[in-house]
C-alpha positions in Angstrom: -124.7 6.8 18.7 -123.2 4.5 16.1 -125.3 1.4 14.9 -125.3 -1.7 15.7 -122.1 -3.6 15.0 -122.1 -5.9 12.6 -118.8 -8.3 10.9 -119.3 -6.1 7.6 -120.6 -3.0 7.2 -121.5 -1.5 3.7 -120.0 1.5 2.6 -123.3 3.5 2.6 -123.2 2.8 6.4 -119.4 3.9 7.3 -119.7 6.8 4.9 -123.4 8.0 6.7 -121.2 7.7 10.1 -118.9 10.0 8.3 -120.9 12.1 7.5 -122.3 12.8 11.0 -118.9 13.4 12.2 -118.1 15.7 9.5 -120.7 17.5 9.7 -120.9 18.3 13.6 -117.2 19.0 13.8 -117.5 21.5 11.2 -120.7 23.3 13.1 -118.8 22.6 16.3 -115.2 24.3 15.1 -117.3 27.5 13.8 -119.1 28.0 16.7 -115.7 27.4 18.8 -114.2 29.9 16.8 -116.7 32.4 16.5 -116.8 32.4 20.3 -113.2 32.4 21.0 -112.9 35.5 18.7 -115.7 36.9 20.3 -113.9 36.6 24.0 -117.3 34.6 25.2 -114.9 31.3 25.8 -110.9 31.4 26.7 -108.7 31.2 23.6 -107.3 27.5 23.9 -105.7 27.9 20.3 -102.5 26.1 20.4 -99.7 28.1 19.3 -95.8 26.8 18.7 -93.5 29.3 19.5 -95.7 32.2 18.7 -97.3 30.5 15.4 -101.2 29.3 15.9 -101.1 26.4 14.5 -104.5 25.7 13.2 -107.0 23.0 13.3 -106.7 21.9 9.7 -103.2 20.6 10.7 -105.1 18.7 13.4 -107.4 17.0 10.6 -104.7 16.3 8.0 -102.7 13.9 11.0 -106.5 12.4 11.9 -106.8 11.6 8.0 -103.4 10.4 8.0 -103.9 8.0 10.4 -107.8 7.0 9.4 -106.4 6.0 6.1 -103.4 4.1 7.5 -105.8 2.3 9.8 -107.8 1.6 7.0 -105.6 0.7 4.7 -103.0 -1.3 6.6 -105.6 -3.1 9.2 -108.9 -3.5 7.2 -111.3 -2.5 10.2 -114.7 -4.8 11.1 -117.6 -4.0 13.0 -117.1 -1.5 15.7 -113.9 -0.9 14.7 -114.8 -0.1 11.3 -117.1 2.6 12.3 -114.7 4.1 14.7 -112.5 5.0 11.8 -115.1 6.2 9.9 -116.1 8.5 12.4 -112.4 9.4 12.9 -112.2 10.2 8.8 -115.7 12.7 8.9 -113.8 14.1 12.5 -110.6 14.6 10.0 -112.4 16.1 6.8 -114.5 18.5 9.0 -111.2 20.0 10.0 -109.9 20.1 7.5 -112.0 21.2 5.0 -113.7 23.7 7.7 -110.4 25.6 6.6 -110.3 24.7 3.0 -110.3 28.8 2.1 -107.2 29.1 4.2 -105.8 26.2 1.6 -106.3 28.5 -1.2 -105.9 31.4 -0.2 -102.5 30.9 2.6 -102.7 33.8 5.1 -106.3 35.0 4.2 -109.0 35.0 6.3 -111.0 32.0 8.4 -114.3 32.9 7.2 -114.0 32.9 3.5 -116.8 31.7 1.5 -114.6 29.0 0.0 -114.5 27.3 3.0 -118.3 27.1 3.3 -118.1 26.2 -0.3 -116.2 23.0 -0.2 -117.9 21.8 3.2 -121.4 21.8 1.2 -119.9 20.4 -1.5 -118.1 17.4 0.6 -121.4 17.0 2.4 -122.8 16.2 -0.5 -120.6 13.9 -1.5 -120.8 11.8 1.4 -124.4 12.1 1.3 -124.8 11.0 -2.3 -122.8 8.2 -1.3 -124.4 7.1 1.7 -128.0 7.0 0.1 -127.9 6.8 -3.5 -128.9 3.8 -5.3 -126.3 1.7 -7.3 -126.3 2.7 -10.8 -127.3 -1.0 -11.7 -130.2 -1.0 -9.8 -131.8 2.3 -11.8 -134.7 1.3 -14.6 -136.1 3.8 -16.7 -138.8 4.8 -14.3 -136.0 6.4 -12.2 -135.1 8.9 -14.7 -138.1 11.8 -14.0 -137.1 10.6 -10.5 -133.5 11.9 -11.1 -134.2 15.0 -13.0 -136.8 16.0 -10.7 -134.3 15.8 -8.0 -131.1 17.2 -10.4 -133.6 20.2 -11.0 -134.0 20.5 -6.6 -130.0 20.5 -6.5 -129.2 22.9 -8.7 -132.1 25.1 -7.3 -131.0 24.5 -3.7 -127.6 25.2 -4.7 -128.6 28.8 -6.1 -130.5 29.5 -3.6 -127.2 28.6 -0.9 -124.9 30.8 -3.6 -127.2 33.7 -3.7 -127.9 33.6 0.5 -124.5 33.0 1.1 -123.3 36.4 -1.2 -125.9 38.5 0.8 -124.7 37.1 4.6 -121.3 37.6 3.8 -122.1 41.0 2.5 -123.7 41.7 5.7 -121.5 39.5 8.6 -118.3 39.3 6.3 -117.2 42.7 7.1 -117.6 42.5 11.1 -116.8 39.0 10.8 -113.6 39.8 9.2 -113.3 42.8 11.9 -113.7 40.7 15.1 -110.7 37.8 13.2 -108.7 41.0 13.1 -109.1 42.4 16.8 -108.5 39.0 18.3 -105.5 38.2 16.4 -102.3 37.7 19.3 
């Protein structure tokens, strides 16, 4: 549910509500395709005269128009969060393929992907609940290292876990993409 409406809204609160989207519609597009590979749901891919065309395309037009929105109308209140929930919708699309960027024609569950969704997660995290720089005094600074140090652990400990699933899922993973290929 969004929050309560208000004239103005402060960026930490449009990008949390992007955030949210982002984040579910990248959970919900794995599961979706790990069960339409998996034949447990019926393959509603769309495809244009034989070519699937995937759902990154889908995010780059909900971008397009998110930013034009934003850009050319200047959304308040309710509005306002709409198109920030449209712009999290459009990243976790997108960026749900972001392997497939790199790498044209490779496979949907690269690492990369995963990669740049944590990594744009964070972003719109640190933005939605960091302080402003001018409000840090020097008390913050064990504050910040402490939770530097936590990052960069947590982020080794995602590197080295996600090497050692995709070890173990990557090759039926890349098995079942292969055997439901049209």
């Amino acid at each position: 549910m969004l929050p309560q409406s208000s004239p103005n809204h402060h960026p930490r609160q449009l990008a949390r509500i992007a955030l949210v989207g982002f984040i579910v519609t990248f959970v919900l597009a794995r599961a979706f395709v790990f069960l339409i590979m998996a034949k447990e749901i019926p393959n509603f891919y769309f495809f244009l005269q034989g070519t699937h065309v995937h759902h990154l395309n889908y995010g780059i037009f909900l971008l397009a128009a998110a930013g034009g929105y934003a850009v050319f109308r200047h959304p308040t209140g309710g509005a306002a969060e709409l198109n920030a929930l449209a712009y999290g919708v459009g990243m976790g699309l997108t960026f749900d393929e972001f392997g497939m960027w790199l790498h044209l024609g490779g496979s949907y569950w690269q690492r990369t992907s995963i990669d740049g969704v944590i990594i744009i997660a964070a972003l719109f995290a640190f933005i939605s609940y960091a302080r402003s720089i001018r409000r840090f005094e020097s008390r913050h600074f064990w504050e910040f290292a402490c939770l530097a140090a936590a990052v960069v652990g947590f982020g080794w400990v995602v590197y080295t876990t996600g090497d050692r699933l995709g070890a173990m899922f990557g090759p039926r993973l890349h098995e079942l993409e292969m055997s439901s290929s049209p």
